[in-house]
N, CA, C and O of each residue as an XYZ file, in Angstrom:
932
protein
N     101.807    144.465    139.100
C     101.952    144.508    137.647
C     100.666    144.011    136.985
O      99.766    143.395    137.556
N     100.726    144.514    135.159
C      99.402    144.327    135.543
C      99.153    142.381    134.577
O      98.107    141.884    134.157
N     100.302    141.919    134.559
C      99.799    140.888    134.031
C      99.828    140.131    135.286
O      99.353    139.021    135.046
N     100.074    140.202    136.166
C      99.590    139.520    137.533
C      98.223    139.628    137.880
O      97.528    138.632    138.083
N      97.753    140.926    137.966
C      96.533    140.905    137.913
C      95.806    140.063    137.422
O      95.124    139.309    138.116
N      95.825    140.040    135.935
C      95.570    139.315    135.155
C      95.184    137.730    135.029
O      94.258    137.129    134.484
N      96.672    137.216    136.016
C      96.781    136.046    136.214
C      96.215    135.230    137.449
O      96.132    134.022    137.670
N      95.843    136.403    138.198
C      95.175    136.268    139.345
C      93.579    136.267    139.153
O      92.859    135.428    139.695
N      93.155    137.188    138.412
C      91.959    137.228    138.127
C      91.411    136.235    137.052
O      90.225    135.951    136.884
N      92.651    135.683    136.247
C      91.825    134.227    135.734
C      91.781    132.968    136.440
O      91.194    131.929    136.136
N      92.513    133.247    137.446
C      92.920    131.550    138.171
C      91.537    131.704    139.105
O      91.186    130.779    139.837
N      90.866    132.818    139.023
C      89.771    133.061    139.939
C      88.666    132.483    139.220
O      87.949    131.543    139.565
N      88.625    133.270    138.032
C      87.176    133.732    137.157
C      87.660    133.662    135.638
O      87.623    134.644    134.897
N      88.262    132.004    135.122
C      88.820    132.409    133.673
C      87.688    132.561    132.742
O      87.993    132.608    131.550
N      86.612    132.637    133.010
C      85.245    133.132    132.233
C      85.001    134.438    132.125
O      83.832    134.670    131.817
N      85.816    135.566    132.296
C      85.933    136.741    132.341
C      87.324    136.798    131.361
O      87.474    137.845    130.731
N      87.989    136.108    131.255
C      88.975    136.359    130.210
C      88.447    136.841    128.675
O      87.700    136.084    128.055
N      88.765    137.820    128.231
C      88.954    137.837    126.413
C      89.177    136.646    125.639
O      88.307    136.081    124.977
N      90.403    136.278    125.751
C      90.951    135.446    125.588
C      90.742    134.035    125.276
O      91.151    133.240    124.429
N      89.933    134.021    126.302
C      89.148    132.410    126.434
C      88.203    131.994    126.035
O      87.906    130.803    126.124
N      87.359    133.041    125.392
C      86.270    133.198    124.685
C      86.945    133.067    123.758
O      86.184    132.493    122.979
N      88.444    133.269    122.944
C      88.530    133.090    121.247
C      89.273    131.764    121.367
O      89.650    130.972    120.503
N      89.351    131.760    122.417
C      90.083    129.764    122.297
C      88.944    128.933    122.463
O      88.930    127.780    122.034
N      87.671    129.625    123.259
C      86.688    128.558    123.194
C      86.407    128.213    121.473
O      86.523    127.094    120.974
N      85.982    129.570    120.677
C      86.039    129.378    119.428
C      86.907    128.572    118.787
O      86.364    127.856    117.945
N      87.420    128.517    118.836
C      88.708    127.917    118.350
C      88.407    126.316    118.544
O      88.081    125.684    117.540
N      88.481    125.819    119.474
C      88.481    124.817    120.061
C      86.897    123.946    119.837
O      86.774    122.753    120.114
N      85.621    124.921    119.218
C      84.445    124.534    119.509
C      84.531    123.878    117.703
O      84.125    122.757    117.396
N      85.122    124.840    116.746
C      84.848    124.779    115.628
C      86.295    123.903    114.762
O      86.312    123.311    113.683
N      87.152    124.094    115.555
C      88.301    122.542    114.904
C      87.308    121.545    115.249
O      87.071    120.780    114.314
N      86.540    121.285    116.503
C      85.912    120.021    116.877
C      85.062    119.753    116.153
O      84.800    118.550    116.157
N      84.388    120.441    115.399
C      83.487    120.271    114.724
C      83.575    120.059    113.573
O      82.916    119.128    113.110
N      84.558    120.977    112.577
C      84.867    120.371    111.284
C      86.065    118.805    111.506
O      86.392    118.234    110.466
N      86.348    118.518    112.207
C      87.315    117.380    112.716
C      86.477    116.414    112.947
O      86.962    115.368    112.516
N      85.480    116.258    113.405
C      84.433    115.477    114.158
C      84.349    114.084    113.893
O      84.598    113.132    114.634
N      83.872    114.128    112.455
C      83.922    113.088    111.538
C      85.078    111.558    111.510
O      85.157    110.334    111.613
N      85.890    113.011    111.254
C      87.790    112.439    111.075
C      87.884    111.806    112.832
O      88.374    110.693    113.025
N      87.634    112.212    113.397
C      87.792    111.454    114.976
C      87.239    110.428    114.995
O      87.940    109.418    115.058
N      86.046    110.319    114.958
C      85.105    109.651    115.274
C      85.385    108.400    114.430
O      84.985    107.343    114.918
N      85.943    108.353    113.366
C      86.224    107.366    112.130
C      87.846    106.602    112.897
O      88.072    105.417    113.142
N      88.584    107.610    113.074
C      89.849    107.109    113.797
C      89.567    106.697    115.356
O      90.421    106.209    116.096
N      88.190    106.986    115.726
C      88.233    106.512    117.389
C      87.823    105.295    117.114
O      88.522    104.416    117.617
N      86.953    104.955    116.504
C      86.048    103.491    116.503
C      87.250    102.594    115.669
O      87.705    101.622    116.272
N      87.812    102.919    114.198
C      88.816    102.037    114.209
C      89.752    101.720    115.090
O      89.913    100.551    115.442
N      90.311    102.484    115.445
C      91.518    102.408    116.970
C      90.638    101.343    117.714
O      91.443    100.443    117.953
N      89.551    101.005    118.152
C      89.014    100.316    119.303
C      88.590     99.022    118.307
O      88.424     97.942    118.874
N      88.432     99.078    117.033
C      88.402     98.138    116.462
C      89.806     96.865    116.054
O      89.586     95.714    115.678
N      90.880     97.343    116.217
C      91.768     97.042    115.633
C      93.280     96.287    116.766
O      94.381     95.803    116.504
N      92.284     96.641    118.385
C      92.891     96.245    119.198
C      93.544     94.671    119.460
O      94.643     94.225    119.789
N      92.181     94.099    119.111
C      92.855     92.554    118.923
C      93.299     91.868    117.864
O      93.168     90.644    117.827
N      93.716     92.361    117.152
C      94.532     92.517    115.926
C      94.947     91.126    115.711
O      94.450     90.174    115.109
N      96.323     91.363    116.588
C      97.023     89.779    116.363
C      96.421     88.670    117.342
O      96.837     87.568    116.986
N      95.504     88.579    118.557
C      94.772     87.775    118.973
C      93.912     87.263    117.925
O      93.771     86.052    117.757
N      93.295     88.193    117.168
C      92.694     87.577    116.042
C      93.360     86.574    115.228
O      92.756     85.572    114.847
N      94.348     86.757    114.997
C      95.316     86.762    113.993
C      96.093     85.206    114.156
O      96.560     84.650    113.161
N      96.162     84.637    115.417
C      96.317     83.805    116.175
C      95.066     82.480    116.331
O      95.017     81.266    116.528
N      94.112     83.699    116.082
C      92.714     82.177    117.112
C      92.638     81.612    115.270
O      92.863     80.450    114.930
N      92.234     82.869    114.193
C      91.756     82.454    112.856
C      92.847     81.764    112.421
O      92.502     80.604    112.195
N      94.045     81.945    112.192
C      95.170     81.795    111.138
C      96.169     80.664    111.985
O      97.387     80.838    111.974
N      95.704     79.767    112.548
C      97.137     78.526    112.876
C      98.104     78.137    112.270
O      97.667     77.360    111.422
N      99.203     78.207    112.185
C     100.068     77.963    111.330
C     100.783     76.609    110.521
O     101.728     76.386    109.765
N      99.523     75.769    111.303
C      99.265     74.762    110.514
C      98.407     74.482    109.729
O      98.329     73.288    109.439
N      97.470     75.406    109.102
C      96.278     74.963    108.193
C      96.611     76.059    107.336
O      97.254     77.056    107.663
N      95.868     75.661    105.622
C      96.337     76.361    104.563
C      95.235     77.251    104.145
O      94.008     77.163    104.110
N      96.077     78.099    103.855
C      95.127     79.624    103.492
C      95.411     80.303    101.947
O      95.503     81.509    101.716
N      95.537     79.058    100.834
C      95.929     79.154     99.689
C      94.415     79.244     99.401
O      94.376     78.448     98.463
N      93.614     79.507     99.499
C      92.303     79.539     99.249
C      91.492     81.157     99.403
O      90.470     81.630     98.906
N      92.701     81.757    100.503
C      92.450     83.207    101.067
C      92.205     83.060    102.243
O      91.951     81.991    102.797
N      92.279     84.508    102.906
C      92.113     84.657    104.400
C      90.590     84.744    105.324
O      89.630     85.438    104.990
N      90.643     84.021    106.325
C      89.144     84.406    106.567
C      88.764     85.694    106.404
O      89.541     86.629    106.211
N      87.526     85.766    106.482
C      86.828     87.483    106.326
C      87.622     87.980    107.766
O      88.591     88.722    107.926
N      86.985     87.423    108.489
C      87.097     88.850    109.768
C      89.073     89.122    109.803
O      89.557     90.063    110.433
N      89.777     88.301    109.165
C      91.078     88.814    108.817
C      91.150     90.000    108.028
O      91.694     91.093    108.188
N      90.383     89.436    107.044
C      90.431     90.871    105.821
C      89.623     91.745    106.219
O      89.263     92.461    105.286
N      89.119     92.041    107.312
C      88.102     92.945    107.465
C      88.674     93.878    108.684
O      88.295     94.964    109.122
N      89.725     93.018    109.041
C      90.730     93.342    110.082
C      91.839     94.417    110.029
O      92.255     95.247    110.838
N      92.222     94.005    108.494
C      93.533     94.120    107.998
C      92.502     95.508    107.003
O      93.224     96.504    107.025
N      91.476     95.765    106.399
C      91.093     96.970    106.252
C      90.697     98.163    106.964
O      90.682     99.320    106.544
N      90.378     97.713    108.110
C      90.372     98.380    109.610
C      91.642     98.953    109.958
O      91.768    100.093    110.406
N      92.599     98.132    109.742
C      94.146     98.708    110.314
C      94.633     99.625    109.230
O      95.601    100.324    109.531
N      94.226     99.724    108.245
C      94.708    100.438    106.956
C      93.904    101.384    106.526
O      94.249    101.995    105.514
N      92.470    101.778    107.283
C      91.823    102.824    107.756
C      92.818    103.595    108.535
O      93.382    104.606    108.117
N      92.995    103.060    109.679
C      92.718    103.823    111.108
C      95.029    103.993    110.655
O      95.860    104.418    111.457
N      95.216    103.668    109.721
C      96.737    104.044    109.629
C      96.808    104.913    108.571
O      97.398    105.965    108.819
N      96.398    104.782    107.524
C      96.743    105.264    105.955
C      95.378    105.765    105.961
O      95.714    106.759    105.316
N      94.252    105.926    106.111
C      92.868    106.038    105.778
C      92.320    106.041    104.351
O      91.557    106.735    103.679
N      93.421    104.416    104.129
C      93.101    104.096    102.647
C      93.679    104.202    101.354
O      93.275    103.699    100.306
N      94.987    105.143    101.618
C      95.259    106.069    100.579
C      96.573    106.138    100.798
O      97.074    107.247    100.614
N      97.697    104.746    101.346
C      98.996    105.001    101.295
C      99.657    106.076    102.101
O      99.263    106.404    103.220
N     100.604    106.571    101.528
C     101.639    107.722    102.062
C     100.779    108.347    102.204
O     100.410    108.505    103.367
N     100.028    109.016    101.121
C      99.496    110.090    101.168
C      98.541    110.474    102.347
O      98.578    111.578    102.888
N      97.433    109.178    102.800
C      96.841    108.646    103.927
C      97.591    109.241    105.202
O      97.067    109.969    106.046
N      98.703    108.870    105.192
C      99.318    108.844    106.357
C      99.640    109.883    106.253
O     100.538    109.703    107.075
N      99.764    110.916    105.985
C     100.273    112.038    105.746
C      99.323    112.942    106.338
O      99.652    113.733    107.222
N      97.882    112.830    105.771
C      96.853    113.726    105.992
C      96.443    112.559    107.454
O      95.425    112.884    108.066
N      96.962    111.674    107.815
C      96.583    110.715    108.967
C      97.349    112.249    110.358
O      96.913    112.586    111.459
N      98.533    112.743    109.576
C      99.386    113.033    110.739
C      98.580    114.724    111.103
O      98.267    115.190    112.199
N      98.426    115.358    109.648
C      98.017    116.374    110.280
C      96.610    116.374    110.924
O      96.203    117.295    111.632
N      95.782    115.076    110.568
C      94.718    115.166    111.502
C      95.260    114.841    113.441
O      94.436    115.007    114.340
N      96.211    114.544    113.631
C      96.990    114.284    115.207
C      97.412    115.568    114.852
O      96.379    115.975    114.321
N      98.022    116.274    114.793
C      97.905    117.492    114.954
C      96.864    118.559    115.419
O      96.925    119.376    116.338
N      95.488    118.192    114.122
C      94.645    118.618    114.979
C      93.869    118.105    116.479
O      93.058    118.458    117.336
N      94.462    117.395    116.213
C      93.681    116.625    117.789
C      94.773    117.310    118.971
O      94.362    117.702    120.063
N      95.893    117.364    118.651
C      96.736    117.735    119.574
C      96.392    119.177    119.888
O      96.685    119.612    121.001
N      95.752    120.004    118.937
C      95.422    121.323    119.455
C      93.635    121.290    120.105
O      93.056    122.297    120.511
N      93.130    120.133    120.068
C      92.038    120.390    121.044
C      92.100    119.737    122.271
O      91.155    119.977    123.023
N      93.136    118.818    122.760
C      93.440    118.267    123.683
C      94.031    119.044    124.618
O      93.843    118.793    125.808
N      95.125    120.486    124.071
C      95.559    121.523    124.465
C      94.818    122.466    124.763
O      94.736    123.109    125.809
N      94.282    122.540    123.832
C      92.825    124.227    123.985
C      91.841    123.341    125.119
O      91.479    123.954    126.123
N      91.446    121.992    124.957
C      90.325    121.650    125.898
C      90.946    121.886    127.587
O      90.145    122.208    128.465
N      92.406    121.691    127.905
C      93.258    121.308    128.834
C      93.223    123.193    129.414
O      93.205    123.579    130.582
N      93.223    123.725    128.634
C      92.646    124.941    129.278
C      91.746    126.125    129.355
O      91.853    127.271    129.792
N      90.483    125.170    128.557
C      89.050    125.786    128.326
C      88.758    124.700    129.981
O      88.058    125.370    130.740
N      89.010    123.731    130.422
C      88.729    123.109    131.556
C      88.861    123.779    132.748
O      88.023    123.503    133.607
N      89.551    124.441    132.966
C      89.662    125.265    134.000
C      89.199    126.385    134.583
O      89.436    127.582    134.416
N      88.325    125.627    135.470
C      86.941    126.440    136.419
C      87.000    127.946    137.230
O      86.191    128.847    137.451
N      88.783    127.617    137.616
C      88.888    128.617    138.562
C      89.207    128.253    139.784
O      88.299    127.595    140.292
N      90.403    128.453    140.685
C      90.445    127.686    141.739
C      89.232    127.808    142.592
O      89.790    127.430    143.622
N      88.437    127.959    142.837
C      87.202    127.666    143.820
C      86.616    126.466    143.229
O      86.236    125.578    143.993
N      86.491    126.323    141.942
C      85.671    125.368    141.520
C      86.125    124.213    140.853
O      85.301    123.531    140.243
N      87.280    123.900    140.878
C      87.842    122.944    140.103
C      87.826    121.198    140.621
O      88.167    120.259    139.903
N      87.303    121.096    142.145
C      87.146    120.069    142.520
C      86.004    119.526    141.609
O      86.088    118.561    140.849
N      84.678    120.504    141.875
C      83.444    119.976    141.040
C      83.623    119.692    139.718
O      82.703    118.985    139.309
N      84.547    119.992    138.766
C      85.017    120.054    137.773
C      85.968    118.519    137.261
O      86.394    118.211    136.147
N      86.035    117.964    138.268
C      86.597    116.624    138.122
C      85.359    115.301    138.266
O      85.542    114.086    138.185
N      84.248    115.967    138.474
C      83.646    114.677    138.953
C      82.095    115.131    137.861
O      81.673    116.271    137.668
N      81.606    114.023    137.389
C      80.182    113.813    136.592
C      79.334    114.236    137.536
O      79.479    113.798    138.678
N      78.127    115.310    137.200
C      77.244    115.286    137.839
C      76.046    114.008    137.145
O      76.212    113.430    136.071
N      74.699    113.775    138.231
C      73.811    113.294    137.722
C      73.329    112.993    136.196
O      73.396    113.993    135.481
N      72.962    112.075    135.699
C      72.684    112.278    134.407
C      71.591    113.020    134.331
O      70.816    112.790    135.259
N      71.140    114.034    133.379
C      70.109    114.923    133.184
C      69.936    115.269    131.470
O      70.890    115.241    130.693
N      69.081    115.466    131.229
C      68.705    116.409    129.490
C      69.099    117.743    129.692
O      69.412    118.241    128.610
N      69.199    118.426    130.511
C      70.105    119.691    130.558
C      71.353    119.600    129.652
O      71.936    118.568    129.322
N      71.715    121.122    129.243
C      73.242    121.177    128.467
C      73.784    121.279    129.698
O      74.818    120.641    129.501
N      73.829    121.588    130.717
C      75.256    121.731    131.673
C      75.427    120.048    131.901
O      76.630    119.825    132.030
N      74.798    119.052    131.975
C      75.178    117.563    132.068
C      76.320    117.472    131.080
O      77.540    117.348    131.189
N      75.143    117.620    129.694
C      76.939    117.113    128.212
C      77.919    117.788    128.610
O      78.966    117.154    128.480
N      78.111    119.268    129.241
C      79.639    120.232    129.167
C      80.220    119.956    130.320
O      81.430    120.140    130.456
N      79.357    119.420    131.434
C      80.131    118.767    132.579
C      80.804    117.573    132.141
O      81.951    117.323    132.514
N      80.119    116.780    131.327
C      80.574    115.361    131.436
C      81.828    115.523    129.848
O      82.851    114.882    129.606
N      81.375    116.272    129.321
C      82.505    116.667    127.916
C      84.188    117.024    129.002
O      85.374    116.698    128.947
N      83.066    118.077    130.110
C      84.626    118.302    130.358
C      85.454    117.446    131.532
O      86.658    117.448    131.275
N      85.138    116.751    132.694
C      85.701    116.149    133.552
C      85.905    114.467    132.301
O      86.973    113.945    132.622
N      85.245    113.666    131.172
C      86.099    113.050    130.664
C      87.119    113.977    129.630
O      88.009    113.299    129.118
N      87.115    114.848    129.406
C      88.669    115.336    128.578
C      89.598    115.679    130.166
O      90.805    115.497    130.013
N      89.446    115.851    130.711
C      90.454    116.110    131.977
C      91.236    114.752    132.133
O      92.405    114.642    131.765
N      90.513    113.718    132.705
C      91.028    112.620    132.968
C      91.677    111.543    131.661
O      92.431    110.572    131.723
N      91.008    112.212    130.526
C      91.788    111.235    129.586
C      93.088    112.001    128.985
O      93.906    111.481    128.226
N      93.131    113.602    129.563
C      94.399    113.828    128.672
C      95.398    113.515    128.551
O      95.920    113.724    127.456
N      96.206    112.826    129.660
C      97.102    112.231    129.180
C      97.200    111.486    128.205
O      98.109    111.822    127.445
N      96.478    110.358    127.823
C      95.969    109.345    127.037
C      95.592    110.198    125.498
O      96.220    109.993    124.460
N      94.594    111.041    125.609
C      94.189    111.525    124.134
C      95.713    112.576    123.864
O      95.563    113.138    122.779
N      96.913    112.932    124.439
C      98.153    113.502    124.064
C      98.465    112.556    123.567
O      98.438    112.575    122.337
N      98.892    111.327    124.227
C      99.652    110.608    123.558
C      99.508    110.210    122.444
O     100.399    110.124    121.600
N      97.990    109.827    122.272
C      97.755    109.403    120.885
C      98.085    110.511    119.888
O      98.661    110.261    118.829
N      97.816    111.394    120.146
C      98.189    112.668    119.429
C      99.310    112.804    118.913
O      99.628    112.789    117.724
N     100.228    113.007    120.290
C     101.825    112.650    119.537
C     102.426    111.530    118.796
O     103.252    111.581    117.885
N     101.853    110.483    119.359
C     102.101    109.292    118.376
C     101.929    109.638    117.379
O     102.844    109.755    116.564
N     100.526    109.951    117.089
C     100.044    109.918    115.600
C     100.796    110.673    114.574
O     101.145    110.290    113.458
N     100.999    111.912    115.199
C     102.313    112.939    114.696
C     103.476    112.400    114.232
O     103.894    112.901    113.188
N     104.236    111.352    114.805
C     105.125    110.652    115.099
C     105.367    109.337    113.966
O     106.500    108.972    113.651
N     104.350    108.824    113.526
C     104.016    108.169    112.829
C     103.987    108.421    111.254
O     104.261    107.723    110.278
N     103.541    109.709    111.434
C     103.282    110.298    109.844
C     104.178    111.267    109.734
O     103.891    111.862    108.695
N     105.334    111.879    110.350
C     106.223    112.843    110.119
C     107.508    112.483    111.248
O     107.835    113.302    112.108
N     108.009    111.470    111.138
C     109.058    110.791    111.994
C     110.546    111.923    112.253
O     111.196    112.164    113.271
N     110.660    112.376    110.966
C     111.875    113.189    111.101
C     112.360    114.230    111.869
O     113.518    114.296    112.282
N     111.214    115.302    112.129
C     111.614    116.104    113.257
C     111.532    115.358    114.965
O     111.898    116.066    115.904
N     111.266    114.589    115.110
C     111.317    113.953    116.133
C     112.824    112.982    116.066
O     113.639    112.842    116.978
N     112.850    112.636    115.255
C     114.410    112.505    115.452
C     115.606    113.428    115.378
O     116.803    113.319    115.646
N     114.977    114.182    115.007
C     116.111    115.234    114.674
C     116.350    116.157    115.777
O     117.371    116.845    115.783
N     115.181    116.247    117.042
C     115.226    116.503    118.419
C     115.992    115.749    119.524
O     116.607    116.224    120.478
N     115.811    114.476    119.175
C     116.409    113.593    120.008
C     117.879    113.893    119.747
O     118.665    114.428    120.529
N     118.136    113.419    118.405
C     119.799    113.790    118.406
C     120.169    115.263    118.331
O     121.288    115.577    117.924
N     119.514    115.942    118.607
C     120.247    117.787    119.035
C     120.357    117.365    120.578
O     121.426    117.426    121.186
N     119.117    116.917    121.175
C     119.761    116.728    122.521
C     120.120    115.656    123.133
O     119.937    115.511    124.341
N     120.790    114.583    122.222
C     121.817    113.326    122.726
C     123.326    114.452    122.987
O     123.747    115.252    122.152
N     123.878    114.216    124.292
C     124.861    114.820    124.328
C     126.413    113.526    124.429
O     127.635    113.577    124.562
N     125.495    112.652    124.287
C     127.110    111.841    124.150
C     126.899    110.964    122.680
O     125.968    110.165    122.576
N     127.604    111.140    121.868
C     127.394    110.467    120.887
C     127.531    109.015    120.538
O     127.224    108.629    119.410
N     128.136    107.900    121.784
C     128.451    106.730    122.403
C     127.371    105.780    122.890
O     127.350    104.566    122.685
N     126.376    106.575    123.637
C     125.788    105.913    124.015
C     123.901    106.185    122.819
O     123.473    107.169    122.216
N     123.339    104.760    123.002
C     122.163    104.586    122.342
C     120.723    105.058    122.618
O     119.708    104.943    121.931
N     120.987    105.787    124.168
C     119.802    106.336    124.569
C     119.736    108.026    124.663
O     120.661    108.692    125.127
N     118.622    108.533    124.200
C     118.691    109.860    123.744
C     117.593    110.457    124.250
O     116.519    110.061    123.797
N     117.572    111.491    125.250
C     116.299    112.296    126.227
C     115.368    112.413    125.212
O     115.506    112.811    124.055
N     114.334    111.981    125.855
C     112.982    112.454    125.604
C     112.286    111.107    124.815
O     111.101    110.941    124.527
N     113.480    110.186    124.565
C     112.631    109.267    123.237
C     112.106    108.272    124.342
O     111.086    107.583    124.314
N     113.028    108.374    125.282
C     111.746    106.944    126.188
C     110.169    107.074    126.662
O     109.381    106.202    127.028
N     110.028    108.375    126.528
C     108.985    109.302    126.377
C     108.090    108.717    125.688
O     107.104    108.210    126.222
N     108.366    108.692    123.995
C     108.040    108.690    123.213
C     107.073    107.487    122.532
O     106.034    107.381    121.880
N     108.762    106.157    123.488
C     108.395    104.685    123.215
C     107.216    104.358    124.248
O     106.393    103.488    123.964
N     107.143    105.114    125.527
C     106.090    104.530    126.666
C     104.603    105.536    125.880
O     103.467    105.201    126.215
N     104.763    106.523    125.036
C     103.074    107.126    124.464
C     103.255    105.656    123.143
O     102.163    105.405    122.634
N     103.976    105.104    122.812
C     103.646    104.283    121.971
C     103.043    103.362    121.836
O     102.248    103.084    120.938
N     103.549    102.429    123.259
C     102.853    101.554    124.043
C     101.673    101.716    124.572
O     100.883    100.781    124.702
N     101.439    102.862    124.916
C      99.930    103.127    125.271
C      99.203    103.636    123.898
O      97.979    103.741    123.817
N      99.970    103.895    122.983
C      98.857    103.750    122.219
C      98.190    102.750    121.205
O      97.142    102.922    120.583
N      99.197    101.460    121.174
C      98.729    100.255    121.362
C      98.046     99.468    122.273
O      97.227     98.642    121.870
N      98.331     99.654    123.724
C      98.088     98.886    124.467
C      98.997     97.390    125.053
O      98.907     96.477    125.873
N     100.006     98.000    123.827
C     100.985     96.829    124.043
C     101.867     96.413    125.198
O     103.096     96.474    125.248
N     100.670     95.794    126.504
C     101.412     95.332    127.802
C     100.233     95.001    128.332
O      99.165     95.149    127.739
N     100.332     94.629    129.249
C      99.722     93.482    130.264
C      98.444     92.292    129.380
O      98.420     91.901    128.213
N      98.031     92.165    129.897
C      96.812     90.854    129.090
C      96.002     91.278    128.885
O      95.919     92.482    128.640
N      94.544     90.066    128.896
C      93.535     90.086    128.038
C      92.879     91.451    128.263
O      92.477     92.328    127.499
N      92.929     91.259    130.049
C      92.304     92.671    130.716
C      92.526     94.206    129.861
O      91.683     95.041    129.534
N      94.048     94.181    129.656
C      94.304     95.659    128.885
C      93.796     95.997    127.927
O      93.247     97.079    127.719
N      93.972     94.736    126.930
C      92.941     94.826    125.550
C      91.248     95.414    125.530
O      90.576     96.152    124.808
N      91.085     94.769    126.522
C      89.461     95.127    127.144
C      89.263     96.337    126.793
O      88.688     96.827    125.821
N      89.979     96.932    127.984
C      90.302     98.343    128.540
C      90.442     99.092    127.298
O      89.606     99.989    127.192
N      91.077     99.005    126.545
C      91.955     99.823    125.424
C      90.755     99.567    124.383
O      90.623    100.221    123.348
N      90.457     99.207    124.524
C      88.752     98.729    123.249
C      87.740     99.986    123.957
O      87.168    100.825    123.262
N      87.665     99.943    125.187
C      86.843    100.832    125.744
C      87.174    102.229    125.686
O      86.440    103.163    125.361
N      88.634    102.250    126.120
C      89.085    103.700    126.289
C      89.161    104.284    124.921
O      89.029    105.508    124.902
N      89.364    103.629    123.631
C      89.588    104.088    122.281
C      88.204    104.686    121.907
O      88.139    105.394    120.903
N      87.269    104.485    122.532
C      86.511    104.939    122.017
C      85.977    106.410    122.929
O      84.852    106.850    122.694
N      86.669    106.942    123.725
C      86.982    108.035    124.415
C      86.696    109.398    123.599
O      85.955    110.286    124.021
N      87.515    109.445    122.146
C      87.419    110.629    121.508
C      86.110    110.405    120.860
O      85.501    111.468    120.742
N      85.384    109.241    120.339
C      84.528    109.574    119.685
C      83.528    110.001    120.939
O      82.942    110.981    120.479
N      83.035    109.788    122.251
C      82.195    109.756    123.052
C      82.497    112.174    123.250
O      81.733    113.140    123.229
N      84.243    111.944    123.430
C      84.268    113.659    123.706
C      83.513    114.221    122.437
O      82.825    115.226    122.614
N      83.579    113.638    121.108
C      82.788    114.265    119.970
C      81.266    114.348    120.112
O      80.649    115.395    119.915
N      80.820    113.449    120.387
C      79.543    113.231    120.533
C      79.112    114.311    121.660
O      78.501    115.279    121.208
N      79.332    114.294    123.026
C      79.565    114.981    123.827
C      79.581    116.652    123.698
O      78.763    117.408    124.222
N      80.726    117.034    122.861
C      80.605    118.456    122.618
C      79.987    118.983    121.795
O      79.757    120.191    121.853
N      79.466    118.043    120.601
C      78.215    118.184    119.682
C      77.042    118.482    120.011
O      76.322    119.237    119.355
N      76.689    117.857    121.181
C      75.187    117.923    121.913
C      75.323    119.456    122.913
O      74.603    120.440    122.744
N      76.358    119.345    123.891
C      75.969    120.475    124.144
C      76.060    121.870    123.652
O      75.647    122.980    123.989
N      76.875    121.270    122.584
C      76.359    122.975    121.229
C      75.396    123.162    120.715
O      74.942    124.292    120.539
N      74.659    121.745    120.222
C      73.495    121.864    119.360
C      72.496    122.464    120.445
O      71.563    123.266    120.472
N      72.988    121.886    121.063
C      71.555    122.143    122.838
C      71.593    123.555    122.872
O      70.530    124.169    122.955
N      72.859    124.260    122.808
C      73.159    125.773    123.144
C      72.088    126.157    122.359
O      71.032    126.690    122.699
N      72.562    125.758    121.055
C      72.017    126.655    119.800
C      70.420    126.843    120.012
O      69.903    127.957    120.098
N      69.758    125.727    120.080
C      68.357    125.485    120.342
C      67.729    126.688    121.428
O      66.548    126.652    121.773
């Protein structure tokens, strides 16, 4: 048949697809008008990690703060109201959600612009050498979007989740089939992308980690910027 063919001859050679050439588009130019908007939500996200450690070492709950909050509180607490509302309330959060949206469609389009072809997909997981060549940035653009997708989904869906709560509940209870009990498929799902997209579990170590890894999307921006501009040149 001939979409077997088809399916055979991309799992070979998906660089011969039609197809993949208008999702590369796709995928090259959301990233690019988005870029900004990432890059602003990646560095706050990694900013905003130690939040309440902060919140803890500055603010003891024995000394008085009728005078106001230290700076790096308030500087804290505008950081979190960036990287949530981007300043602007509901409305913030609103245009917060359809930007996770768009992220959710390059995390998707990248998840299968990544794919080499079974012959080549081992090399495709691993960084080559650092070099000034464009095949370095599109190697290294693409084996870190491989390994972080789980991680850049979740945030995605969270973020979705956050700014448009209702159809996500309204999934859960179509498919709660006992109306008795409090747990409902798919939401534990939901609560463990939550947690990771806080970071909210283990210690100091995770925080670390989660400071580093947040800054993941802005590095894929940077990343797919260069080896376009490089193309272009």
């Amino acid at each position: 048949m001939d979409w077997r063919r088809g399916w055979q001859r991309w799992s070979l050679n998906p660089q011969s697809a039609t197809w993949r050439k208008l999702l590369l588009q796709v995928h090259l130019w959301v990233g690019l008008v988005a870029g900004l908007y990432i890059l602003m939500i990646s560095v706050s996200g990694s900013a905003v990690v130690f939040r309440r450690e902060l919140s803890r070492w500055l603010m003891p709950r024995d000394r008085d703060f009728s005078d106001g909050l230290p700076v790096a509180i308030r500087l804290m607490e505008w950081c979190v109201d960036l990287h949530d509302n981007l300043l602007a309330g509901s409305t913030g959060r609103m245009v917060n959600g359809i930007g996770a949206i768009v992220v959710a469609v390059l995390v998707l389009t990248g998840a299968v612009l990544w794919w080499p072809g079974s012959r080549r997909w081992r090399r495709s997981l691993m960084v080559p050498r650092p070099s000034n060549t464009r095949r370095f940035m599109w190697h290294l653009h693409s084996a870190l979007g491989f390994w972080s997708f789980v991680l850049m989904l979740g945030w995605a869906v969270t973020g979705i989740y956050f700014a448009f709560p209702q159809p996500f509940e309204a999934l859960f209870n179509a498919l709660a089939t006992d109306p008795e009990t409090f747990e409902r498929p798919g939401e534990e799902i939901l609560l463990t992308f939550i947690r990771l997209h806080f970071g909210r579990f283990g210690g100091l170590s995770i925080r670390i980690l989660w400071v580093l890894l947040g800054l993941i999307p802005a590095i894929l921006f940077v990343t797919g910027l260069t080896a376009w501009w490089q193309r272009r040149l």
